[in-house]
PDB file of N, CA, C and O in Angstrom:
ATOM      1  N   UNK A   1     160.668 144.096 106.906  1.00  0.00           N
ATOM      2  CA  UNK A   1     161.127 142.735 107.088  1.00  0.00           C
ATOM      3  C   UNK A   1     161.011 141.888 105.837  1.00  0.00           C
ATOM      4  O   UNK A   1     161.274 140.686 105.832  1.00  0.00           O
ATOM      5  N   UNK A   2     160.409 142.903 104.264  1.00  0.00           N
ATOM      6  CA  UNK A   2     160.513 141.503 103.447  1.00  0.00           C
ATOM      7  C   UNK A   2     161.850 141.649 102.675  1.00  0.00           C
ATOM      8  O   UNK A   2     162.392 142.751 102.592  1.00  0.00           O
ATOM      9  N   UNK A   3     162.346 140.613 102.149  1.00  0.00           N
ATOM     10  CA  UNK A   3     163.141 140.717 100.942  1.00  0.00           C
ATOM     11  C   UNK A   3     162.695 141.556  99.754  1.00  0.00           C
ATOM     12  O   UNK A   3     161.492 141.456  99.515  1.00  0.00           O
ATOM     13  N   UNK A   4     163.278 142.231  99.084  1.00  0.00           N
ATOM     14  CA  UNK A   4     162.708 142.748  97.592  1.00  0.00           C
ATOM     15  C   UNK A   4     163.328 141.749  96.759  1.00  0.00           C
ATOM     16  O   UNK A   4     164.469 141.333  96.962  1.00  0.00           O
ATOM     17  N   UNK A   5     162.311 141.224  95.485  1.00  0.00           N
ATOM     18  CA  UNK A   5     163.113 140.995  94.323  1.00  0.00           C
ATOM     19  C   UNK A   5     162.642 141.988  92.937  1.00  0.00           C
ATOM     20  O   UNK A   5     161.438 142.147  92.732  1.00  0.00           O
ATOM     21  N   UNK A   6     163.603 142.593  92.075  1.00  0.00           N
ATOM     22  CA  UNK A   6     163.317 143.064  91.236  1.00  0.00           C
ATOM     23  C   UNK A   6     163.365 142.519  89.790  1.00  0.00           C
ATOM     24  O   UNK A   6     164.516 142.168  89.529  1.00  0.00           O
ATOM     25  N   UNK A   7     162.643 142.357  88.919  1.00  0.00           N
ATOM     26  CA  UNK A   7     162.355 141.727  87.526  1.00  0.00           C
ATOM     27  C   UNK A   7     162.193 142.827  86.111  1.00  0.00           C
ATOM     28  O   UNK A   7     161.129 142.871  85.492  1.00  0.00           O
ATOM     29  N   UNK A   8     162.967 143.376  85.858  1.00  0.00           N
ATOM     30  CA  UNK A   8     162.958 144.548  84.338  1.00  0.00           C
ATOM     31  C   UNK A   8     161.833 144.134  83.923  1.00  0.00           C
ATOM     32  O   UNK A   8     160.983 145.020  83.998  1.00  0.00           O
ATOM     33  N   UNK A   9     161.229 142.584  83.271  1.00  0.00           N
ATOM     34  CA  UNK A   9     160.465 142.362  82.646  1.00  0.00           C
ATOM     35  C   UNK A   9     160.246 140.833  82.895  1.00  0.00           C
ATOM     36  O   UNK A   9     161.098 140.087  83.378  1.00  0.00           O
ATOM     37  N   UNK A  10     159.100 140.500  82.536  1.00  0.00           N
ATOM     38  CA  UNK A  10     158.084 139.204  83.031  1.00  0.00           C
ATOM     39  C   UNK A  10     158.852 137.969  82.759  1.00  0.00           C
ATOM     40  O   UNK A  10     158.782 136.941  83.433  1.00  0.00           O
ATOM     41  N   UNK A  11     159.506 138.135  81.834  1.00  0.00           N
ATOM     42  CA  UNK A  11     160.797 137.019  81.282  1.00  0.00           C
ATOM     43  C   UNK A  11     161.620 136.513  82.561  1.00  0.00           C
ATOM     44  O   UNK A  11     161.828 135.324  82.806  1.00  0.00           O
ATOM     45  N   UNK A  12     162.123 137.752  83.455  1.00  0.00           N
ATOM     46  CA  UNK A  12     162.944 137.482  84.562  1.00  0.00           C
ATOM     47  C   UNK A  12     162.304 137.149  85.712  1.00  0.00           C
ATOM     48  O   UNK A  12     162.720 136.256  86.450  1.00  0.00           O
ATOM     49  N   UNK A  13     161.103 137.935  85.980  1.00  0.00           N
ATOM     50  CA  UNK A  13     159.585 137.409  86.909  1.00  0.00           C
ATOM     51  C   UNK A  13     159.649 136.091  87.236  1.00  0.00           C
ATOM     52  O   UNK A  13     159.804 135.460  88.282  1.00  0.00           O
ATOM     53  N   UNK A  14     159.420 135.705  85.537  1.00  0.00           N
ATOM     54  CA  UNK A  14     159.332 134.016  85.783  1.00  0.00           C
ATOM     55  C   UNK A  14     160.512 133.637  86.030  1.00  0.00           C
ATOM     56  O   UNK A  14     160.695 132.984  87.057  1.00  0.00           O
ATOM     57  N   UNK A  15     161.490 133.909  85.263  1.00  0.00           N
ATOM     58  CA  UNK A  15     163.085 132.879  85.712  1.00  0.00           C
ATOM     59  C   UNK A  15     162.992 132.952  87.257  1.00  0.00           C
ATOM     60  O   UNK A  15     163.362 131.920  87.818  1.00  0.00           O
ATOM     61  N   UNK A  16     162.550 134.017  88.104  1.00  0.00           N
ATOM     62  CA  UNK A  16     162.781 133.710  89.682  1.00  0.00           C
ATOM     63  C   UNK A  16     162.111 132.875  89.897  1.00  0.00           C
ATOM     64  O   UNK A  16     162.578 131.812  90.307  1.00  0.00           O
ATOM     65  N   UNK A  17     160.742 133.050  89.696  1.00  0.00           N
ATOM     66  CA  UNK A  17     159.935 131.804  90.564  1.00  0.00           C
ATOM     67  C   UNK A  17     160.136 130.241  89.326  1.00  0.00           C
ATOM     68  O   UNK A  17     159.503 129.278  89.759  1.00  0.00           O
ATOM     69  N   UNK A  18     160.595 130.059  88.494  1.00  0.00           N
ATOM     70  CA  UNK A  18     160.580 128.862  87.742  1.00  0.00           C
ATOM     71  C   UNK A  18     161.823 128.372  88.295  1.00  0.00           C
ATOM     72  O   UNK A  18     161.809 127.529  89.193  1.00  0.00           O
ATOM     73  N   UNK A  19     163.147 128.950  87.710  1.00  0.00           N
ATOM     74  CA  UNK A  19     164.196 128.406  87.865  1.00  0.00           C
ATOM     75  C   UNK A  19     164.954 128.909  89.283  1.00  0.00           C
ATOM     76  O   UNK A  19     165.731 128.104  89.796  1.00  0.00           O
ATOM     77  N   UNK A  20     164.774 130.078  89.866  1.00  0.00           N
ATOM     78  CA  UNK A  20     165.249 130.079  91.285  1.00  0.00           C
ATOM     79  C   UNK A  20     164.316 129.548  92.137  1.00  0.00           C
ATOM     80  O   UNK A  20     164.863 129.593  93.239  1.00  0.00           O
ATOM     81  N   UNK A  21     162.979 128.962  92.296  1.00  0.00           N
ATOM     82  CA  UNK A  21     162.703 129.090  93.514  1.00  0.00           C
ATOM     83  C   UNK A  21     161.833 129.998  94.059  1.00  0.00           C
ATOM     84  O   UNK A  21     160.991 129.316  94.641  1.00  0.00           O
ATOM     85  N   UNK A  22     161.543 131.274  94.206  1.00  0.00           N
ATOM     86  CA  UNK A  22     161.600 132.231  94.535  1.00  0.00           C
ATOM     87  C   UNK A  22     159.720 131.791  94.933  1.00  0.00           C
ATOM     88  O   UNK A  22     159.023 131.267  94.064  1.00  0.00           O
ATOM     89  N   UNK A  23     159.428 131.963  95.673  1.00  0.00           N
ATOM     90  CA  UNK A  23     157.707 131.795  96.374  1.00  0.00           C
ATOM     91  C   UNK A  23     157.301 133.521  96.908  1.00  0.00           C
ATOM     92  O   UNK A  23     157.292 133.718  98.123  1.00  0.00           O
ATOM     93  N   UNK A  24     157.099 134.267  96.312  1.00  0.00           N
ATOM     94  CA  UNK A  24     156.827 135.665  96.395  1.00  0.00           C
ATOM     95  C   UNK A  24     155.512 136.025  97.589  1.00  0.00           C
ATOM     96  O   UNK A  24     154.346 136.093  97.203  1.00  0.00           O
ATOM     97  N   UNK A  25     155.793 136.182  98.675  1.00  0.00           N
ATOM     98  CA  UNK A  25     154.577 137.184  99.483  1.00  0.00           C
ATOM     99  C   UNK A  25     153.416 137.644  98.623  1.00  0.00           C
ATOM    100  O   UNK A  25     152.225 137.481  98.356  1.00  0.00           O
ATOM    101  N   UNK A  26     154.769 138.473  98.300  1.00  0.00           N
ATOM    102  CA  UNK A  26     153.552 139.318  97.214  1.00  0.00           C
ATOM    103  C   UNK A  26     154.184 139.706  95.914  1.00  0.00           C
ATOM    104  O   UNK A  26     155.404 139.845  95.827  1.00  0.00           O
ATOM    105  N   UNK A  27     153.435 139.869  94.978  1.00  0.00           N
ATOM    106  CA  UNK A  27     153.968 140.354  93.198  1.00  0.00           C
ATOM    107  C   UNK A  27     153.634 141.562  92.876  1.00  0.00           C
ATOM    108  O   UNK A  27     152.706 141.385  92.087  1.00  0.00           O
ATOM    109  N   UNK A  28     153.809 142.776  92.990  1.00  0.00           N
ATOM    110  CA  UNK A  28     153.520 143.920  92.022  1.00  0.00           C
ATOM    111  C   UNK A  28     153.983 143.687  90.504  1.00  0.00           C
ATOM    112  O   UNK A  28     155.158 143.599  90.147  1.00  0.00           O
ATOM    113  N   UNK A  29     152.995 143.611  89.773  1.00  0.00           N
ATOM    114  CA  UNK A  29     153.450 143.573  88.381  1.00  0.00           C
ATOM    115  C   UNK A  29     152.498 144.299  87.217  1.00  0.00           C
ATOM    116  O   UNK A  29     151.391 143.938  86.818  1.00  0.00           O
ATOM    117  N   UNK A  30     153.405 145.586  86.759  1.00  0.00           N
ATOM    118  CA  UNK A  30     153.347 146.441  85.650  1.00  0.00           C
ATOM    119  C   UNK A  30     152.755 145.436  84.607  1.00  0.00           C
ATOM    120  O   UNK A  30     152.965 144.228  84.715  1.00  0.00           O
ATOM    121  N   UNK A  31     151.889 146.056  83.435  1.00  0.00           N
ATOM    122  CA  UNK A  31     151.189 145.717  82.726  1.00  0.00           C
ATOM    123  C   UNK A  31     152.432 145.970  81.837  1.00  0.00           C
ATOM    124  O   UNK A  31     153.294 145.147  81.528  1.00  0.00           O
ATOM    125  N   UNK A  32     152.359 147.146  81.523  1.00  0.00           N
ATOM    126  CA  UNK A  32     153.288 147.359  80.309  1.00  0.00           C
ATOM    127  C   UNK A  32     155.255 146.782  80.767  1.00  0.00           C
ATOM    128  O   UNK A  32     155.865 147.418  81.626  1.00  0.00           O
ATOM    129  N   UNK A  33     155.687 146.005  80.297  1.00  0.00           N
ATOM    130  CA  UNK A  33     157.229 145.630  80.449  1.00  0.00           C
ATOM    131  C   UNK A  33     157.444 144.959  79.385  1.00  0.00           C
ATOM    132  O   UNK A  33     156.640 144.198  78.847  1.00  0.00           O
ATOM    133  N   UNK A  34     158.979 145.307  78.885  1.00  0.00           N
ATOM    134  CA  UNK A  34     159.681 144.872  77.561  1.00  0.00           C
ATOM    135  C   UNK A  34     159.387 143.319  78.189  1.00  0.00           C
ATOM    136  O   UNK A  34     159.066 142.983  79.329  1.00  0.00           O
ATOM    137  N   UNK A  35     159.596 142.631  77.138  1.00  0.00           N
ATOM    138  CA  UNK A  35     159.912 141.118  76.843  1.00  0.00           C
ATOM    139  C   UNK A  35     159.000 140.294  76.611  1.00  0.00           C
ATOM    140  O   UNK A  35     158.817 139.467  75.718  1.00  0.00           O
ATOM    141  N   UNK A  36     158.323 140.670  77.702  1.00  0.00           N
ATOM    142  CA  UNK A  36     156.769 139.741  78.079  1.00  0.00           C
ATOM    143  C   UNK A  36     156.027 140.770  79.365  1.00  0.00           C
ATOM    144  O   UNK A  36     156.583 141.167  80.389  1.00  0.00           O
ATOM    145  N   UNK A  37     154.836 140.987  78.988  1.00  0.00           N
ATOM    146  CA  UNK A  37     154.418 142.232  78.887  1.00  0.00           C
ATOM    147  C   UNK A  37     153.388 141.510  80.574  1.00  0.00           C
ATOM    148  O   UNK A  37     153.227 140.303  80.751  1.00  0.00           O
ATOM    149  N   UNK A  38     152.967 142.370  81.352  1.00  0.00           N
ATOM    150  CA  UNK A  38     151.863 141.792  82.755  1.00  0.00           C
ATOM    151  C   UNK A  38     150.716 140.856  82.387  1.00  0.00           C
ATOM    152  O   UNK A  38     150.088 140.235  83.245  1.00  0.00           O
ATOM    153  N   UNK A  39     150.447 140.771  80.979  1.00  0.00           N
ATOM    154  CA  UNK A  39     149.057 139.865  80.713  1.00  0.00           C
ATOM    155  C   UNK A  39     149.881 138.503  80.503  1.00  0.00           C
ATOM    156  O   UNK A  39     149.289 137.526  80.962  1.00  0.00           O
ATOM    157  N   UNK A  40     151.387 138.174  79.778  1.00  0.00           N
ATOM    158  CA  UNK A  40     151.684 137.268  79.354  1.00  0.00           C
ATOM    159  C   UNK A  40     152.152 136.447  80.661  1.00  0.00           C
ATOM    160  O   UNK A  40     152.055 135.250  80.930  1.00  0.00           O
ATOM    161  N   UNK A  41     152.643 137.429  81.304  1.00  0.00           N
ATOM    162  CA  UNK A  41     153.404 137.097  82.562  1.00  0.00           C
ATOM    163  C   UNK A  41     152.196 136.117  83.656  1.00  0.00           C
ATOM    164  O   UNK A  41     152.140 134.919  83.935  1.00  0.00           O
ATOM    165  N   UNK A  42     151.641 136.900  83.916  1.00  0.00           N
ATOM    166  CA  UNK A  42     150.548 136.156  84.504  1.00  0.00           C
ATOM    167  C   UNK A  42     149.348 134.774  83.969  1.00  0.00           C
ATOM    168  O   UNK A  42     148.884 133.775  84.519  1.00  0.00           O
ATOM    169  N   UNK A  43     149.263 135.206  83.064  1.00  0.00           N
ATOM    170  CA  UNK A  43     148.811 133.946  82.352  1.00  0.00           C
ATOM    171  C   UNK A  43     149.646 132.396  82.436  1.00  0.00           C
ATOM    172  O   UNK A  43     149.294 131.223  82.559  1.00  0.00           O
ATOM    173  N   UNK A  44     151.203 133.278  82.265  1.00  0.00           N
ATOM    174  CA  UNK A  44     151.998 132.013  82.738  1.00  0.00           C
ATOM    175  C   UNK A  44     151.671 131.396  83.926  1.00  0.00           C
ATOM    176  O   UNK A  44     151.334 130.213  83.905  1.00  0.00           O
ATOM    177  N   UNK A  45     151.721 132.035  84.995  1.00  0.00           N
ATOM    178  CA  UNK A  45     151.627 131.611  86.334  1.00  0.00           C
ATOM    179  C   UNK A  45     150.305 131.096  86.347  1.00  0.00           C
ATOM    180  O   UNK A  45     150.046 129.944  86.693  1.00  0.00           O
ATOM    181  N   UNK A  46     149.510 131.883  85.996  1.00  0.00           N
ATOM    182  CA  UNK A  46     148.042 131.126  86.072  1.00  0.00           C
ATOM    183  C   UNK A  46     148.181 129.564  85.564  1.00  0.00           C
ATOM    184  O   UNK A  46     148.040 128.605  86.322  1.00  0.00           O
ATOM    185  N   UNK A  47     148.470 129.466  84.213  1.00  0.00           N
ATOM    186  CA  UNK A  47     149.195 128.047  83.660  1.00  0.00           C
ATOM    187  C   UNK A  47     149.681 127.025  84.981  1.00  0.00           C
ATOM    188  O   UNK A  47     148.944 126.109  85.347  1.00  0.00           O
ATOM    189  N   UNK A  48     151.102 127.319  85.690  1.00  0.00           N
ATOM    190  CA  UNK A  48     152.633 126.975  86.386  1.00  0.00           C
ATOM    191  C   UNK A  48     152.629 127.145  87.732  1.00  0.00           C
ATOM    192  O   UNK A  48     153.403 126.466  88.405  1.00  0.00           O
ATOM    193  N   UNK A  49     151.909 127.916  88.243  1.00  0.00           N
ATOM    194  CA  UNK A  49     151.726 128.317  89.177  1.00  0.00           C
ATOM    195  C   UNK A  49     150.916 129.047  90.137  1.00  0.00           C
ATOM    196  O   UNK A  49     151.325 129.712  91.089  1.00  0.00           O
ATOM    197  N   UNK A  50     149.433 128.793  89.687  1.00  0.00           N
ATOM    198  CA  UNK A  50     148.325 129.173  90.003  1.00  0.00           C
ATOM    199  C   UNK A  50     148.184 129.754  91.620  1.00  0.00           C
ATOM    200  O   UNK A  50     147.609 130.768  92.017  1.00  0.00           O
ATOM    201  N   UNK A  51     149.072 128.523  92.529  1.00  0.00           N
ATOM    202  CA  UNK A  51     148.656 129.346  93.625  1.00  0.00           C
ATOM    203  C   UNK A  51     149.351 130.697  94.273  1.00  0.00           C
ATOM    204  O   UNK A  51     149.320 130.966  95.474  1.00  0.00           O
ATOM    205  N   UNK A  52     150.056 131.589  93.132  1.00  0.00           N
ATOM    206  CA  UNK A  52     150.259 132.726  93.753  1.00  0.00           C
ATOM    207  C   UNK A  52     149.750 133.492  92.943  1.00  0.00           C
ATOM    208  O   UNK A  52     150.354 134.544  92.731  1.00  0.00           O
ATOM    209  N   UNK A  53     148.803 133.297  92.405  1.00  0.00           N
ATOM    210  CA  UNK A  53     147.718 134.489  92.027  1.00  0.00           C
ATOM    211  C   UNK A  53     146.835 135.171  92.676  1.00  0.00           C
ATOM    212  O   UNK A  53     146.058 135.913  92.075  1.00  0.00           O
ATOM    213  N   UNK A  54     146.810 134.999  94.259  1.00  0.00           N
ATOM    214  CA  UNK A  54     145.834 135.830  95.158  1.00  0.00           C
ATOM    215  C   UNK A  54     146.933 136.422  95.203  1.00  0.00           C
ATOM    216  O   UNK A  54     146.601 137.601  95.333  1.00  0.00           O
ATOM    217  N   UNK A  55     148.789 136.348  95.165  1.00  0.00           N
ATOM    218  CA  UNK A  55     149.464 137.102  95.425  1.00  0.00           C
ATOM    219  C   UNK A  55     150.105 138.448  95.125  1.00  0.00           C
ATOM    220  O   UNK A  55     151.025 139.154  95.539  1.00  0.00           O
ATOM    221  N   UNK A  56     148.633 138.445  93.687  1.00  0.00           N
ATOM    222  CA  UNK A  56     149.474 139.728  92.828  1.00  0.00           C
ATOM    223  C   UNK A  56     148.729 141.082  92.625  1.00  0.00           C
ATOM    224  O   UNK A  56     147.538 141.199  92.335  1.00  0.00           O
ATOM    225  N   UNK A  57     149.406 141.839  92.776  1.00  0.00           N
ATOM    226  CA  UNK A  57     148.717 143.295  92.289  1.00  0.00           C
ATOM    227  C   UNK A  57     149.422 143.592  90.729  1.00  0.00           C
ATOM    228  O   UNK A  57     150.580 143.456  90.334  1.00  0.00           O
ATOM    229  N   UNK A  58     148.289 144.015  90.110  1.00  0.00           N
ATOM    230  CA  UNK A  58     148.523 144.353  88.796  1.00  0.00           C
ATOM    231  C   UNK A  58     148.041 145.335  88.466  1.00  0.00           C
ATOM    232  O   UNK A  58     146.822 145.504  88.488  1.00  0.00           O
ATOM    233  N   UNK A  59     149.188 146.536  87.943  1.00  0.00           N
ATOM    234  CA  UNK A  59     149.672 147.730  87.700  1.00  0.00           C
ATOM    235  C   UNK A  59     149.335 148.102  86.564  1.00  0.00           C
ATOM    236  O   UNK A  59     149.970 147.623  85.624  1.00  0.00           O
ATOM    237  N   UNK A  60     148.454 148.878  86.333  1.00  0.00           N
ATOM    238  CA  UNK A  60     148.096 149.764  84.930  1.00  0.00           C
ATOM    239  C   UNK A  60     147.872 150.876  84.966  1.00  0.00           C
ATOM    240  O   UNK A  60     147.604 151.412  86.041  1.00  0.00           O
ATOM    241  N   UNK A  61     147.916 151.663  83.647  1.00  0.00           N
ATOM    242  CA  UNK A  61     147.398 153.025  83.675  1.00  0.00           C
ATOM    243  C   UNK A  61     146.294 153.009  82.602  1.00  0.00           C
ATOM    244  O   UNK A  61     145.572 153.886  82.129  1.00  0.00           O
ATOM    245  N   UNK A  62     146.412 151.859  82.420  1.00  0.00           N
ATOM    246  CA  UNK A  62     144.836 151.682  81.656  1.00  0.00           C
ATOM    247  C   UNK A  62     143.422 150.711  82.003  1.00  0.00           C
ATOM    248  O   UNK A  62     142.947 149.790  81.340  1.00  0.00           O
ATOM    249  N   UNK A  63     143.006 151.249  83.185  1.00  0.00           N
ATOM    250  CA  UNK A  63     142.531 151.064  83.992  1.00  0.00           C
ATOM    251  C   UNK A  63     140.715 150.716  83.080  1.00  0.00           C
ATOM    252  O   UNK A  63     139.936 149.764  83.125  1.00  0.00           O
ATOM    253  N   UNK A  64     140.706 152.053  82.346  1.00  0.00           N
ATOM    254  CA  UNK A  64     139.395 152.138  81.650  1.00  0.00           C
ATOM    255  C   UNK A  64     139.133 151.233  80.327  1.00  0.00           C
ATOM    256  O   UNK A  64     138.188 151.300  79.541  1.00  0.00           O
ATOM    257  N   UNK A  65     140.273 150.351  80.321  1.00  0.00           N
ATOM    258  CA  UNK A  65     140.379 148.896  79.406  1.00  0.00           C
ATOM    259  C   UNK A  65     139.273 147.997  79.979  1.00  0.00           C
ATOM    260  O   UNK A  65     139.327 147.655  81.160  1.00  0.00           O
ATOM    261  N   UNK A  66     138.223 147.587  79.136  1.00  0.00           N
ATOM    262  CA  UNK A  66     137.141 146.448  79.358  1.00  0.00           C
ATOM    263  C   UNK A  66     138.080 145.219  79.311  1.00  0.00           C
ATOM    264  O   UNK A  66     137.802 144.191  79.929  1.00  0.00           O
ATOM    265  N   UNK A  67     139.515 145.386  78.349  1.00  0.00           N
ATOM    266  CA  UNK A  67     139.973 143.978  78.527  1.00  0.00           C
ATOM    267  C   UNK A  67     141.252 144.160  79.130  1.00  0.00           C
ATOM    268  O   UNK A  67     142.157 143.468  78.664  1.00  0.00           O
ATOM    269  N   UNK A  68     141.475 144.788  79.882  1.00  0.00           N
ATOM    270  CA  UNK A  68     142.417 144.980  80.856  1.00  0.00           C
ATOM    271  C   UNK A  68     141.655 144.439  82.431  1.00  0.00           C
ATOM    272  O   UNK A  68     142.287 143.812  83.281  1.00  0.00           O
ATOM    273  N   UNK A  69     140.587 144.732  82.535  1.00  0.00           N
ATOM    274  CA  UNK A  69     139.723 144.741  83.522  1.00  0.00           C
ATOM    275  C   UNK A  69     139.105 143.138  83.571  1.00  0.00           C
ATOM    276  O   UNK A  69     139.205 142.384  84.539  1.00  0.00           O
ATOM    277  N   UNK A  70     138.409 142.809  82.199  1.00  0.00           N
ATOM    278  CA  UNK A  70     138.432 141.400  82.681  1.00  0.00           C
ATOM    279  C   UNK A  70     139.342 140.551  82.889  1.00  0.00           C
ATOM    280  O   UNK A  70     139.359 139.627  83.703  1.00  0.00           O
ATOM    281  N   UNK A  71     140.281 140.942  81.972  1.00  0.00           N
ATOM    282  CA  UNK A  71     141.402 139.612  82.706  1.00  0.00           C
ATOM    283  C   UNK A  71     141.881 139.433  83.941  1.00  0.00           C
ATOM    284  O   UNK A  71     142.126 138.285  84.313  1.00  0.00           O
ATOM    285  N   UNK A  72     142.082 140.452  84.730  1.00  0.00           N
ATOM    286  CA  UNK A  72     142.225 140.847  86.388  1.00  0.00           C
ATOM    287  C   UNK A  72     141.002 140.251  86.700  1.00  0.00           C
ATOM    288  O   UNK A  72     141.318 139.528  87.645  1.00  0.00           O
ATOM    289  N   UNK A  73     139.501 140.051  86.460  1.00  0.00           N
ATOM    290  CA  UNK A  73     138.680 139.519  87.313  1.00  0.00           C
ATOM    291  C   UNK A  73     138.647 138.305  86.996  1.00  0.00           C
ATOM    292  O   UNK A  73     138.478 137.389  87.801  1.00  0.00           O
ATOM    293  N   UNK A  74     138.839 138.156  85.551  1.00  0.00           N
ATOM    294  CA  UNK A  74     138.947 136.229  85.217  1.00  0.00           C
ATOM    295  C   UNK A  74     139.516 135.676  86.248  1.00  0.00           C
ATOM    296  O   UNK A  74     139.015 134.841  87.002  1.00  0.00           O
ATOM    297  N   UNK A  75     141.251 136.434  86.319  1.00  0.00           N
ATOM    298  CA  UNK A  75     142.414 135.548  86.923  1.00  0.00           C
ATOM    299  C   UNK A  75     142.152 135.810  88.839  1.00  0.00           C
ATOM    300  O   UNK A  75     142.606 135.163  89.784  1.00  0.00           O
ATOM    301  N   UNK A  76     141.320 136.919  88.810  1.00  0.00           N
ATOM    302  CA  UNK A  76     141.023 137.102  90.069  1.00  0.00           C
ATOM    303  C   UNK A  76     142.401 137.544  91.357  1.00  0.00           C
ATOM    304  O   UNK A  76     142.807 137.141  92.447  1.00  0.00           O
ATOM    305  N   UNK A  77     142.763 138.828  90.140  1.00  0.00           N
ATOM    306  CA  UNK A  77     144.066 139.712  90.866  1.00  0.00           C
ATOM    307  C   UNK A  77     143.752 140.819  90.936  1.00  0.00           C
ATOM    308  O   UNK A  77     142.871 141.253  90.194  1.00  0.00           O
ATOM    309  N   UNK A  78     144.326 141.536  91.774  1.00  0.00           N
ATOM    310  CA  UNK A  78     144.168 142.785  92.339  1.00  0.00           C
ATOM    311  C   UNK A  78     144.649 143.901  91.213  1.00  0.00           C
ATOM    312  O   UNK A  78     145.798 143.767  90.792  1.00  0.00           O
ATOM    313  N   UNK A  79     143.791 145.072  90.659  1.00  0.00           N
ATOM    314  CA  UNK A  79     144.148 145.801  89.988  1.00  0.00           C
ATOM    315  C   UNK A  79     143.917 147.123  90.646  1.00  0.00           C
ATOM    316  O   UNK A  79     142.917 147.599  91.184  1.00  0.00           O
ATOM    317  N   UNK A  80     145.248 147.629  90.432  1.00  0.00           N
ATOM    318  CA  UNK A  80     145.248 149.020  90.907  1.00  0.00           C
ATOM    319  C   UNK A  80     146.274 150.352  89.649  1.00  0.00           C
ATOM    320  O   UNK A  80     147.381 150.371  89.111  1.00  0.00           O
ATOM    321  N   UNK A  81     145.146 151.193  89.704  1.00  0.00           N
ATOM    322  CA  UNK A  81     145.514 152.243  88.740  1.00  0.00           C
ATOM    323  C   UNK A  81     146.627 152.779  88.852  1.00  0.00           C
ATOM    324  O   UNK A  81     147.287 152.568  89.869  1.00  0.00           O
ATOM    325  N   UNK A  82     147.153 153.676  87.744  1.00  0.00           N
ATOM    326  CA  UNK A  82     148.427 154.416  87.673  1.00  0.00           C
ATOM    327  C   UNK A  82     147.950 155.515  87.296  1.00  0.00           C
ATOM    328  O   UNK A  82     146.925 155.780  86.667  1.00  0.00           O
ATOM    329  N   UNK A  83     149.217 156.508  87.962  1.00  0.00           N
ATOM    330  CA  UNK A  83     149.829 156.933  89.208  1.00  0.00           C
ATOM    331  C   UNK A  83     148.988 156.403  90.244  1.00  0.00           C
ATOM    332  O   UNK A  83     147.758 156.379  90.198  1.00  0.00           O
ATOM    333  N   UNK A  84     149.765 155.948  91.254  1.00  0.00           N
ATOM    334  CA  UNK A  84     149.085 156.440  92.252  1.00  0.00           C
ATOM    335  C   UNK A  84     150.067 156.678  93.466  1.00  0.00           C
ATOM    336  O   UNK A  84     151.212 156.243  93.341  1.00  0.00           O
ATOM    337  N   UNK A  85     149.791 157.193  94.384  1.00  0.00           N
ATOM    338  CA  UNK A  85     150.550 157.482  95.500  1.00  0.00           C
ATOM    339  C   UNK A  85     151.262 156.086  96.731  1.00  0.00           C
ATOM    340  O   UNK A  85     151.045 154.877  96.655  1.00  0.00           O
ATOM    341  N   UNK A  86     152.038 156.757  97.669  1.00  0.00           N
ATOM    342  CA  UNK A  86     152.049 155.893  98.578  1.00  0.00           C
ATOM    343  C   UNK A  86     151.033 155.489  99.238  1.00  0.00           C
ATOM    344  O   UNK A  86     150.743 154.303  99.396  1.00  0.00           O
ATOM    345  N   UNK A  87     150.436 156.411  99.659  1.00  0.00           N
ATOM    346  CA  UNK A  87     149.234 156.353 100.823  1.00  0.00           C
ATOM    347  C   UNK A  87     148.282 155.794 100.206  1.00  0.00           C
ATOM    348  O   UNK A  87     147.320 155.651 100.960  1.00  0.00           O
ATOM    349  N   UNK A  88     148.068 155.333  98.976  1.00  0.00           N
ATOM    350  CA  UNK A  88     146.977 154.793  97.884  1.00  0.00           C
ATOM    351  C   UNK A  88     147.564 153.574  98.408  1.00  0.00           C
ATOM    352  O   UNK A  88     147.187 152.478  97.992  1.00  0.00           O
TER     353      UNK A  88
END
């Protein structure tokens, strides 16, 4: 029952929720993406739009980053490793 929206990179992320509108359930968002990369992306929102930051899961495969890891607990988002499965 949800809508999908899809974003190549954090540049377009934001154009949905800045200039469309767009109030997201929920955000899966990749660390690594051309333009503006999951740390820049979110920082924005943290900035613009703070209250959908309980809304996001943030996607890495560098999980064993001390500063990958604090910034997910600074901003207080959900980090979940790469690969991982459905059933994960």
């Amino acid at each position: 029952g949800y809508r999908v929206h899809e974003a190549a990179d954090g540049e377009r992320a934001r154009a949905l929720i800045e200039t469309d509108g767009l109030r997201p359930e929920l955000i899966f968002c990749d660390q690594r993406m051309p333009r503006m990369d999951g740390t820049a992306f979110l920082e924005w929102l943290a900035t613009f739009e703070p209250a959908l930051l309980p809304r996001v899961v943030l996607l890495t495969g560098d999980t064993l980053s001390p500063e990958i890891v604090a910034f997910a607990s600074r901003l207080h988002v959900r980090l979940v490793a790469k690969p991982f499965t459905q059933d994960d």
